[in-house]
N, C-alpha and C positions, 0 to 999 in steps of 0.2 A: 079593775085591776087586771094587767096582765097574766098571764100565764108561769106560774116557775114551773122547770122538769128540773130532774136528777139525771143527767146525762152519762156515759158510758165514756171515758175514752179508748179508742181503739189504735191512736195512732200517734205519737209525738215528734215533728219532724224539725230538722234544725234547717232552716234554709239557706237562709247568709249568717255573716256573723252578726246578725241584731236579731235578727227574725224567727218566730216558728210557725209551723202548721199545724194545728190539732185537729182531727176528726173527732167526732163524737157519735154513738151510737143515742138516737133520739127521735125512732117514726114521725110522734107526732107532731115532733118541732118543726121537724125538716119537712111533711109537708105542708104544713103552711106558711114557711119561707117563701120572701120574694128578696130578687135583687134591690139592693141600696138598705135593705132592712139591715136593723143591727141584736144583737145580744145584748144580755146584760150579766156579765158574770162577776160569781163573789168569789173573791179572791184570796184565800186562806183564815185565819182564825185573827181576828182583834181587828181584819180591816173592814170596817163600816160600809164605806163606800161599795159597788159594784162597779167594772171596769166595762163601757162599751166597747166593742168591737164588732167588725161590720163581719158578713157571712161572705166566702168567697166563692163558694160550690155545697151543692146536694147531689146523692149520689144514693137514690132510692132512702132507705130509712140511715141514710150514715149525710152530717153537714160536716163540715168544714170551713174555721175561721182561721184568718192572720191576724199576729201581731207582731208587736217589736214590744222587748225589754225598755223599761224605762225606770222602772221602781220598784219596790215592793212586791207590788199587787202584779205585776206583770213578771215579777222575778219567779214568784210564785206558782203561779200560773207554768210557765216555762218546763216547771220542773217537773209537770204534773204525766203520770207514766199509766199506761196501755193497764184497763184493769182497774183506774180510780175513777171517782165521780164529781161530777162540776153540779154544782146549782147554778141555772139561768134562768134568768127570765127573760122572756122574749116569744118571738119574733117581736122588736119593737118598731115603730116609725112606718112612714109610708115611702113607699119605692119607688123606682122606677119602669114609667111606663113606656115599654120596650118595642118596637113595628118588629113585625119576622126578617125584615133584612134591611139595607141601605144604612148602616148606623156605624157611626167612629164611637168607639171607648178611648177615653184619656184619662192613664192611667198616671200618678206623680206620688214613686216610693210608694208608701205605705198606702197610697189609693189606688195603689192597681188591682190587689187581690178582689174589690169588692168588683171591679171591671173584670176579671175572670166568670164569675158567676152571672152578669148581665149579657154576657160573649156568649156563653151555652146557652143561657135562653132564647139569644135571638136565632139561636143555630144557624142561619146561612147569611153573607151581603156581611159581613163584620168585618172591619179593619180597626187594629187595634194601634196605639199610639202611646208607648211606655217609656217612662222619663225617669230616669234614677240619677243618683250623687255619685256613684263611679263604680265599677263593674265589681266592685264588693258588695256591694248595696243589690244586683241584679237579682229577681226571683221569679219561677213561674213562665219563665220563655217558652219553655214544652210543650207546656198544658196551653197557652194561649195559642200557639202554634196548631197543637191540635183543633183548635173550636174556631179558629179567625181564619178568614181569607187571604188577610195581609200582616203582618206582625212588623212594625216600626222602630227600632228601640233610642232609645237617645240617653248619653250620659254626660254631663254637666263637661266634666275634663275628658271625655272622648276616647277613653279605656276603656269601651263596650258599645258599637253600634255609630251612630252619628254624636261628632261632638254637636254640645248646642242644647237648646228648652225644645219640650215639647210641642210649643207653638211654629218651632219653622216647617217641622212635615205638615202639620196641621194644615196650615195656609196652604201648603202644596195641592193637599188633598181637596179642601172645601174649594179652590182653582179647578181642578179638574171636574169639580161638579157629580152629582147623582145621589148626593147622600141626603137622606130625608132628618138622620138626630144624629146631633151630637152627646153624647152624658160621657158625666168626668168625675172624679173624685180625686182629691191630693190637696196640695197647701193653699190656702184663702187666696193667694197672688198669684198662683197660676191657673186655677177656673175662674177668677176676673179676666185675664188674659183668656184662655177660651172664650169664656162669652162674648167677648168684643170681639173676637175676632169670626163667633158664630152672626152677632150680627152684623158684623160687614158683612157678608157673604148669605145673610136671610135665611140659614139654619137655626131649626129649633134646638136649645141648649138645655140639657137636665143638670145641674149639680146638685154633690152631697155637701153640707156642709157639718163641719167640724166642731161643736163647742163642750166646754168642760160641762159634765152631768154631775147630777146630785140622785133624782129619783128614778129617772127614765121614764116615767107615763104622767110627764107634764104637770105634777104638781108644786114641785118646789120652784121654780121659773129660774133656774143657777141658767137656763142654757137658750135664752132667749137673744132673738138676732131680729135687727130692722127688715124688713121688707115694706114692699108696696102692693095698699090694698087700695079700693076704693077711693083711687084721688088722693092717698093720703101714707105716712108712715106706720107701719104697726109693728109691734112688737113679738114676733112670731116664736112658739117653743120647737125648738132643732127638733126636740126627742118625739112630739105630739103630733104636730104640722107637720116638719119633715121625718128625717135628714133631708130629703132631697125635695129640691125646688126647682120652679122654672126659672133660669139665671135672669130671663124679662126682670123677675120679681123681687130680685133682692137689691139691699139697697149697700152696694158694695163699698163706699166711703168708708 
């Protein structure tokens, strides 16, 4: 069984209008954080479930997650003020593994924050590639600016940065050549796009992927996903095996 803490919050930040940023005060969570790991947080009184969310930055003994409003549990969550305490469990899943430079993050909406925190770790050689629904939707240009070499942004209608999908800088970029990874986190249709277009181009591809959780440490199987093992189909748990996989390996149909 994972790990639960009683976490501290020290910061509540409203970013766009869907989204927040919580810091939490938590030593021993935050150092055994890796990027593409997620949480597991419980989210008010009556609601069973625990809500994942992935880790966007650590900052000595203080983490930091994004989310967006959706229900309930993330309503909840939202409201939570400098001074109260979260129960998590986590660090869960396995991350990504990250070279010290040569590497594109692709980030899509609500997958970029966890690409903030994979960007500090590689500290240098980072170009980052961020794709949102329209400059309301934008979050985190600052902070990516500060840890990245290159900061790309893209917005569907073109009210922030290049109109257009994250894939056309992409192809620009893996064309000029020198980049050893790609890793991406955002909607299931656009890290299939990534990866096809990492292997046209013979870069290695990390994605996170996405599914509804029940338990988070692989026992109830709510968040299992095809991939490809040994010649064959297998049934892989998101929260146990990954979030994140080599895109070689999943079976994207």
């Amino acid at each position: 069984m994972s790990d639960v803490h009683v976490c501290e919050v020290v910061d509540n930040k409203l970013l766009n209008e869907t989204s927040f940023a919580i810091n939490i005060y938590c030593g021993e969570l935050a150092k055994k954080a890796q990027p593409g790991q997620f949480l597991h947080i419980q989210c008010g009184e009556g609601l069973i479930l625990r809500r994942p969310i992935g880790i966007s930055g650590v900052n000595g003994d203080v983490l930091e997650f994004v989310f967006e409003v959706k229900g309930k549990g993330t309503g909840w969550l939202s409201r939570q003020e400098m001074g109260t305490f979260l129960n998590i469990m986590g660090p869960l899943g396995n991350g990504y593994h990250i070279p010290d430079r040569n590497i594109i993050v692709v980030g899509g909406g609500l997958g970029s924050p966890p690409m903030l925190f994979a960007a500090e770790t590689a500290k240098k050689g980072v170009t980052a590639v961020l794709g949102f629904r329209d400059a309301s939707r934008v979050m985190l240009v600052k902070e990516f600016t500060s840890v990245c070499d290159r900061v790309i942004l893209t917005t569907d209608d073109g009210s922030m940065g290049t109109k257009g999908q994250v894939t056309g800088p992409l192809e620009e970029l893996l064309e000029e050549g020198g980049y050893d990874t790609v890793i991406t986190c955002g909607q299931f249709a656009m890290m299939h796009s990534v990866a096809k277009l990492c292997e046209k181009y013979g870069v290695s591809c990390q994605v996170s992927l996405e599914e509804r959780m029940g338990c988070g440490v692989g026992a109830c199987l709510v968040c299992t996903c095809a991939v490809y093992r040994d010649g064959g189909e297998y049934m892989s748990r998101v929260c146990k095996e990954g979030p994140v996989f080599n895109a070689k390996d999943v079976v994207w149909q």
